[in-house]
MDAnalysis code that builds the backbone (N, CA, C; Angstrom):
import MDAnalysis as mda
import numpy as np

u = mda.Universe.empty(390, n_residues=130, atom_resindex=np.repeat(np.arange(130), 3), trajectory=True)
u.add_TopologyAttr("name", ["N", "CA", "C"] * 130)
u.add_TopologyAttr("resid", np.arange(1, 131))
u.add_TopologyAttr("resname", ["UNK", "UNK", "UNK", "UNK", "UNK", "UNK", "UNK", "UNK", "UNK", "UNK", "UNK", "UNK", "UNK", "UNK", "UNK", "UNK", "UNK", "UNK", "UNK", "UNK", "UNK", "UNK", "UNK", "UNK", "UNK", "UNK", "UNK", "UNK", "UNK", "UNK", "UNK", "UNK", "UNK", "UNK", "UNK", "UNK", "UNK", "UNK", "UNK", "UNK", "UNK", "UNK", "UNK", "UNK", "UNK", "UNK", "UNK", "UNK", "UNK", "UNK", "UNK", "UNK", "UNK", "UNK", "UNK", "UNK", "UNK", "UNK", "UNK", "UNK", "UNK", "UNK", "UNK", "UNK", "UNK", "UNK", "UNK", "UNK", "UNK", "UNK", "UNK", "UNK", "UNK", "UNK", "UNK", "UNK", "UNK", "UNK", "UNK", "UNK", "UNK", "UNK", "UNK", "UNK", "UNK", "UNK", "UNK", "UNK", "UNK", "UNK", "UNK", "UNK", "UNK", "UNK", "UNK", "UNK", "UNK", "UNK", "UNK", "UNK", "UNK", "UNK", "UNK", "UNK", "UNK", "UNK", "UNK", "UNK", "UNK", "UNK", "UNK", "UNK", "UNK", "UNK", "UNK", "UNK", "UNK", "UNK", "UNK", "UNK", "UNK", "UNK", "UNK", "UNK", "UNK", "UNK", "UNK", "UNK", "UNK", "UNK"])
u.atoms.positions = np.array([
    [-44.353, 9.130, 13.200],
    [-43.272, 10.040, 13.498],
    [-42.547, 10.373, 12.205],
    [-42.491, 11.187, 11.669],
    [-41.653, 11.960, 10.956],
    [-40.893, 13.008, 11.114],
    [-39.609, 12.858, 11.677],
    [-38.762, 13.339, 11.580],
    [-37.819, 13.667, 11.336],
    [-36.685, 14.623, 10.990],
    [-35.916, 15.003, 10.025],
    [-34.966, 13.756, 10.441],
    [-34.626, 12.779, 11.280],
    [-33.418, 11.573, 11.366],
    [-35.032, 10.775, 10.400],
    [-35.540, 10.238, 10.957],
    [-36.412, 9.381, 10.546],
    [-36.750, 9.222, 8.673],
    [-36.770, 10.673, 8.038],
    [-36.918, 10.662, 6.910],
    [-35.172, 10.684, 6.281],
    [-34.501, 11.115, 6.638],
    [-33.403, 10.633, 6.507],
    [-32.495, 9.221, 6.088],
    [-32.954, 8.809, 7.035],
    [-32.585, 7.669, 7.635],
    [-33.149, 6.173, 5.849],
    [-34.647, 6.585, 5.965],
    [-35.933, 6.145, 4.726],
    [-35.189, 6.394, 3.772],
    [-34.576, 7.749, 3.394],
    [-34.215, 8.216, 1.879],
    [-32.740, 7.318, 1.880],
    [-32.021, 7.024, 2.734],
    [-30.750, 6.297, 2.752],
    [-30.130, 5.033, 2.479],
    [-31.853, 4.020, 3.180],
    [-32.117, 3.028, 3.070],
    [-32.515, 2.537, 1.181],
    [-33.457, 3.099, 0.978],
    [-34.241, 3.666, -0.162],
    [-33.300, 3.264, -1.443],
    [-31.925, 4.308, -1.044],
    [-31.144, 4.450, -2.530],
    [-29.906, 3.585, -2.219],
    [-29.674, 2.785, -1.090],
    [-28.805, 2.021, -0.468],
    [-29.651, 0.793, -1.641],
    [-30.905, 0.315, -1.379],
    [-31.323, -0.637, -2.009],
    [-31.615, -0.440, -3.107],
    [-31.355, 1.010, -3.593],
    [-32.073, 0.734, -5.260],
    [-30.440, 0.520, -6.108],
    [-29.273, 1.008, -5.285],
    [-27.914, 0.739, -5.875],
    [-27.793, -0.571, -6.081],
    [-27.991, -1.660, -5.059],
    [-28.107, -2.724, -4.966],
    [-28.928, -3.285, -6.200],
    [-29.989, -3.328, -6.117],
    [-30.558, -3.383, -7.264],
    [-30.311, -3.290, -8.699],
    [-30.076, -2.453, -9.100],
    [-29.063, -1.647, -10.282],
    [-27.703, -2.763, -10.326],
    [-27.329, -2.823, -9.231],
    [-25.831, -3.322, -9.356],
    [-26.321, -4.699, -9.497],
    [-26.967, -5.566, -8.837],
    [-27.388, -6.903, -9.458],
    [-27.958, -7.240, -10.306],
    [-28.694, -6.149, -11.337],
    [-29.017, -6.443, -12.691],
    [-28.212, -6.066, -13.328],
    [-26.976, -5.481, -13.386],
    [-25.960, -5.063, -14.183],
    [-25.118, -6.224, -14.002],
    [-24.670, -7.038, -13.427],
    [-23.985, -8.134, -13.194],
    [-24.846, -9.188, -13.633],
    [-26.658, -9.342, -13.620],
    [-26.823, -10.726, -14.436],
    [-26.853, -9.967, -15.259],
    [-26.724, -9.060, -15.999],
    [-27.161, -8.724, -17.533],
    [-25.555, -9.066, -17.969],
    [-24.414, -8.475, -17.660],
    [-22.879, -8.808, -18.155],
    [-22.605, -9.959, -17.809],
    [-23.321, -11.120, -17.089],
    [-23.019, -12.226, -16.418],
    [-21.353, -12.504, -16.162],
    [-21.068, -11.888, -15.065],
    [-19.748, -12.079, -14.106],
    [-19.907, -12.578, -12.991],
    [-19.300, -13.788, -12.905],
    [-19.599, -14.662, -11.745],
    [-18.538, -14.567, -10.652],
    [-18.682, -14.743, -9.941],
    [-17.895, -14.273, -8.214],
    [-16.467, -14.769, -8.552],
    [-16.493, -15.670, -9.362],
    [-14.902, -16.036, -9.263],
    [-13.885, -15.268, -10.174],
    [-15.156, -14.864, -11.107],
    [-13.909, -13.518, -12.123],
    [-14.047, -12.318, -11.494],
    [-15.097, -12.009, -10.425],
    [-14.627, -10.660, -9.492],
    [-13.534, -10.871, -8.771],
    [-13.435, -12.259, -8.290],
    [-12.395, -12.336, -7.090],
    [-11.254, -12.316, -7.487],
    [-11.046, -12.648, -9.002],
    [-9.634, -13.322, -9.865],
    [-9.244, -11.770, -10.058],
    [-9.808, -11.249, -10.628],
    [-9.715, -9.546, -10.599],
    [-9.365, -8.670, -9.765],
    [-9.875, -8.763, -8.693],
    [-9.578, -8.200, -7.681],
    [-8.311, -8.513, -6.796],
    [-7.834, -10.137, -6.829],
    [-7.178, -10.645, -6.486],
    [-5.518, -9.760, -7.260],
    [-5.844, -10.195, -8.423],
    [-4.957, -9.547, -9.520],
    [-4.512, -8.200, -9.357],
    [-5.302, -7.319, -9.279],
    [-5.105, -6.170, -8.960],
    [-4.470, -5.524, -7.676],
    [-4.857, -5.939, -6.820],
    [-4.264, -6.054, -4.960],
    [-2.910, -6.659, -5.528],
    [-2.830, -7.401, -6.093],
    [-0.830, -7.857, -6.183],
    [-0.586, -7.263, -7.471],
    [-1.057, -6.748, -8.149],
    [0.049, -5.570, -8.818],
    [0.515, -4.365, -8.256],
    [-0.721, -3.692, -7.267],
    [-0.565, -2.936, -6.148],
    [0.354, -3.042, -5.335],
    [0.416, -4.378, -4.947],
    [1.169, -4.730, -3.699],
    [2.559, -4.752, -4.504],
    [2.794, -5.642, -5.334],
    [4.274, -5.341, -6.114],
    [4.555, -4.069, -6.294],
    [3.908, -3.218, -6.423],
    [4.522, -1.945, -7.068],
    [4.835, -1.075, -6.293],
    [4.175, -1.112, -4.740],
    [4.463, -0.499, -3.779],
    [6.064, -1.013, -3.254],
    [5.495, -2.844, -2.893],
    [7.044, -3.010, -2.749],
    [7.683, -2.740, -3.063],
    [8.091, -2.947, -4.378],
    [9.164, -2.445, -5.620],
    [9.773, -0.626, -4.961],
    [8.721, -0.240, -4.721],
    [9.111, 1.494, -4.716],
    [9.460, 1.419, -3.442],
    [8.964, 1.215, -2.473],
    [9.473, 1.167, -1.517],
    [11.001, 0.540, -0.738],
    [11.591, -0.317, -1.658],
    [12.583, -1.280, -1.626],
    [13.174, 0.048, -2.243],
    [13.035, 0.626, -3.366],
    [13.754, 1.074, -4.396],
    [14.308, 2.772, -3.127],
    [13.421, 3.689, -2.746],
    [13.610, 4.369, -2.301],
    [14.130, 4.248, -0.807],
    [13.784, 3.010, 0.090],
    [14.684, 2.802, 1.110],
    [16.306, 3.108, 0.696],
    [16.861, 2.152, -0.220],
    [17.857, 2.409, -0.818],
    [18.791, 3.770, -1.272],
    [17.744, 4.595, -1.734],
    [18.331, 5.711, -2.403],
    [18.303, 6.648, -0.713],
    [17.382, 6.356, 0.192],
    [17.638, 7.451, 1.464],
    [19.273, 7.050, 2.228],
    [19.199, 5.482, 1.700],
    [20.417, 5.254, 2.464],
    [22.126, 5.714, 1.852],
    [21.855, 5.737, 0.652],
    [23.173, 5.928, -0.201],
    [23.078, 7.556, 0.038],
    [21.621, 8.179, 0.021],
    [21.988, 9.842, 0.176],
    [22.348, 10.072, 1.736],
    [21.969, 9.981, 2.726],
    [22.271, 9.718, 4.082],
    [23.820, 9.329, 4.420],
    [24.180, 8.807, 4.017],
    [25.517, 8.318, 4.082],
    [26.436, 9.311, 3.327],
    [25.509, 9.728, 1.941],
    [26.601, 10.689, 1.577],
    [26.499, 12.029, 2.051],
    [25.270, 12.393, 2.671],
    [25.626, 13.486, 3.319],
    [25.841, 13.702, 5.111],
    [26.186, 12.696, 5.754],
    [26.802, 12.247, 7.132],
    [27.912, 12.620, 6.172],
    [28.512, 11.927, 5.297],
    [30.035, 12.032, 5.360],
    [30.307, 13.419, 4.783],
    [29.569, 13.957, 4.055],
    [29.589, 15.699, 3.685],
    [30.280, 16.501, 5.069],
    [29.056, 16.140, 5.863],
    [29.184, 17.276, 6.872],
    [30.339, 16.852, 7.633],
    [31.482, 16.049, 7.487],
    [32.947, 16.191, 8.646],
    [33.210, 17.592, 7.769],
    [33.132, 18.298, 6.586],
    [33.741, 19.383, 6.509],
    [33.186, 20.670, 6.214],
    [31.743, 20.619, 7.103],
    [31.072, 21.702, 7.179],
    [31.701, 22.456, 8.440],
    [31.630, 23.917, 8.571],
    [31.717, 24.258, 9.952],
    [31.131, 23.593, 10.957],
    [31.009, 23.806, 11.992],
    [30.448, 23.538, 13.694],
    [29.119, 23.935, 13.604],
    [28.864, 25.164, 13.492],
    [27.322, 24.780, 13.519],
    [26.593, 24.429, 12.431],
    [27.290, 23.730, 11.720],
    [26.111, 23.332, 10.273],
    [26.364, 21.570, 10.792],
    [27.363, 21.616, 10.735],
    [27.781, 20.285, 11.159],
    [26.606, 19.116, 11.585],
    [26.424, 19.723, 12.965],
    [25.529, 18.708, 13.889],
    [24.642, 18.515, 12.964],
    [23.984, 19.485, 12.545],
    [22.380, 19.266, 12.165],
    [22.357, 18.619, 10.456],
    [23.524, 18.439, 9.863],
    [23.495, 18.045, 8.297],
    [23.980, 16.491, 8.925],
    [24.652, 16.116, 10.120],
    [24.929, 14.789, 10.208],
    [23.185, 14.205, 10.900],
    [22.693, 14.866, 11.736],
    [21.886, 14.279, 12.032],
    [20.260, 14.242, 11.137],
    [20.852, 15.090, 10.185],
    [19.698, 14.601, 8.679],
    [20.457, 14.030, 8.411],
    [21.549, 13.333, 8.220],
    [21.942, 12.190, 7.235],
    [21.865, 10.976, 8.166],
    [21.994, 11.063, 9.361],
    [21.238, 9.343, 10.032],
    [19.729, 9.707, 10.037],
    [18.988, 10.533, 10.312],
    [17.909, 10.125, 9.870],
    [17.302, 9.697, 8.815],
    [17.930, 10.014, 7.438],
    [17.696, 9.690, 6.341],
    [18.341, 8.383, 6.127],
    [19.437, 7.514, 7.149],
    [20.107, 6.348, 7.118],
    [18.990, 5.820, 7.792],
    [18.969, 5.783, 8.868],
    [17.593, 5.085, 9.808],
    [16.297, 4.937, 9.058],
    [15.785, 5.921, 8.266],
    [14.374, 5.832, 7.310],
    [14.151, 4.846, 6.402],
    [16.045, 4.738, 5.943],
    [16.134, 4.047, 4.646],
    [16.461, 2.436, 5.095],
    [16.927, 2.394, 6.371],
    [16.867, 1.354, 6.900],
    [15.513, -0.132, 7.283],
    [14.754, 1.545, 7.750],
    [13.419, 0.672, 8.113],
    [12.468, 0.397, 6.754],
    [12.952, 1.464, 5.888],
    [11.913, 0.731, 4.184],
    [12.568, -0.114, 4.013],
    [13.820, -0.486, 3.878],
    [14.298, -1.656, 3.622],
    [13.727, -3.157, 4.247],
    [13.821, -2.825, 5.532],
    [13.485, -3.917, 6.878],
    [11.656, -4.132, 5.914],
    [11.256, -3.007, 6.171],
    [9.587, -3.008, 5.948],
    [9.084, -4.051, 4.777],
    [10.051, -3.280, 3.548],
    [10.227, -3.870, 2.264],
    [10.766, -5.988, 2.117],
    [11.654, -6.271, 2.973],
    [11.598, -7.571, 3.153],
    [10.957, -8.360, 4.141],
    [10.402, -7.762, 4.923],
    [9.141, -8.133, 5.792],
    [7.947, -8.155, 4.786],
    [7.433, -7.499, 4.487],
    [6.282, -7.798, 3.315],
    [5.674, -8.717, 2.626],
    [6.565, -9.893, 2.531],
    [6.015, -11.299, 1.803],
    [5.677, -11.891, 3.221],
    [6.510, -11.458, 4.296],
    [5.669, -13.081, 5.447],
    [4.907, -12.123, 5.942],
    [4.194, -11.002, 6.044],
    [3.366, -9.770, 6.549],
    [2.169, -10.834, 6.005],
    [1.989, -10.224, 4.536],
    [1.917, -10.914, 3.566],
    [0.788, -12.364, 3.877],
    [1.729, -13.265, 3.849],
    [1.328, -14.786, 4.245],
    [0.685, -14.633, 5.295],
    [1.207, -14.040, 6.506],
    [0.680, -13.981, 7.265],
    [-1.021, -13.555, 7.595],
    [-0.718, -12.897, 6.784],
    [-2.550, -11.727, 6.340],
    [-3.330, -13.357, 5.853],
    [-3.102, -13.538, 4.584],
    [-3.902, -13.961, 3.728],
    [-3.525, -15.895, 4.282],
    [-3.140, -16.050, 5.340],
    [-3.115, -17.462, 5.699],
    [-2.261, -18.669, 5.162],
    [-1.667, -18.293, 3.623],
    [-0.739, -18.637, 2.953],
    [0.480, -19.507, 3.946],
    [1.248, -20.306, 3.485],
    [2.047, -21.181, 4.600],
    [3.437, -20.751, 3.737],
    [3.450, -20.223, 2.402],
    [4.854, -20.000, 1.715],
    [4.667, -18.454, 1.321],
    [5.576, -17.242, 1.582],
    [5.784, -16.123, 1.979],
    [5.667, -15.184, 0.662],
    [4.569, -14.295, 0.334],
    [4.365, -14.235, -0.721],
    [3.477, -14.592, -1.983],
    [3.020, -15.823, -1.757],
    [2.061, -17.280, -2.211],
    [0.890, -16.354, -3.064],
    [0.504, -15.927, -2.693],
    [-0.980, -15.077, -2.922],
    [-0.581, -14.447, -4.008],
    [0.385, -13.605, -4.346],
    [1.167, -12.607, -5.829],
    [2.231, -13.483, -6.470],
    [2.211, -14.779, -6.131],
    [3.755, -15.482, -6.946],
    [3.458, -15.048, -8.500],
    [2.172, -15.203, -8.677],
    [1.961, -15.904, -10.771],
    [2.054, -13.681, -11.188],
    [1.952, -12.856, -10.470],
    [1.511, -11.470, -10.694],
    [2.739, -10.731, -10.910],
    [3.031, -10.822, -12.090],
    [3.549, -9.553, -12.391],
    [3.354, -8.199, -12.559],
    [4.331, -6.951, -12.275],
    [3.886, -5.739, -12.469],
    [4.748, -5.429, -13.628],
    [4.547, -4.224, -14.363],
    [5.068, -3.704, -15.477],
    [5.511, -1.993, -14.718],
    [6.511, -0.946, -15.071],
    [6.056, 0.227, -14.460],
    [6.345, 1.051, -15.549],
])
């Protein structure tokens, strides 16, 4: 049977295993052993993860200080601007609320994921730079 799934399917397999291939003689030829992929990878996922936190902490913050300042703007807008500039400024309070919440939830998220028993554990030694 040759058919257009069938030859498909052959050519997929084919270059699925010749990547493989390629990729395991490129790794014994640089000889990198599983524990400096993992240390690497490890490393990288918590500079990620810091830097997101970081921004995310950072901009919860700034929705809440702008939110607040423009709820309190609008007591001296007219009536119909009014409603709708207070209720962008609690939504922008509420947004900035939950990055916040999100943002200190994150280390026992965190632990929780990676099995860790102290909140965070997995990125303690990882610093980020920005």
């Amino acid at each position: 049977m040759n058919t257009k799934i069938g030859v498909s399917a052959r050519r997929m397999i084919y270059l699925v295993g010749m990547s493989l291939l390629m990729l395991s003689g490129v790794l014994a030829t640089v000889g990198v052993n599983a524990q400096g992929i993992v240390a690497n990878v490890t490393q990288t996922t918590c500079k990620l993860y810091n830097t997101v936190h970081s921004v995310i902490f950072v901009v919860g913050l700034v929705l809440i200080i702008v939110g607040a300042s423009l709820y309190a703007g609008a007591t001296i807008l007219p009536g119909n601007f009014k409603g709708s500039a207070q209720g962008y400024g609690m939504g922008m309070i509420v947004g900035g609320v939950v990055g916040v919440l999100l943002a200190l939830a994150a280390p026992f998220i965190l632990s929780a994921v990676t099995g860790n028993s102290v909140a965070g554990a997995a990125c303690a030694g990882v610093t980020t730079t920005f």
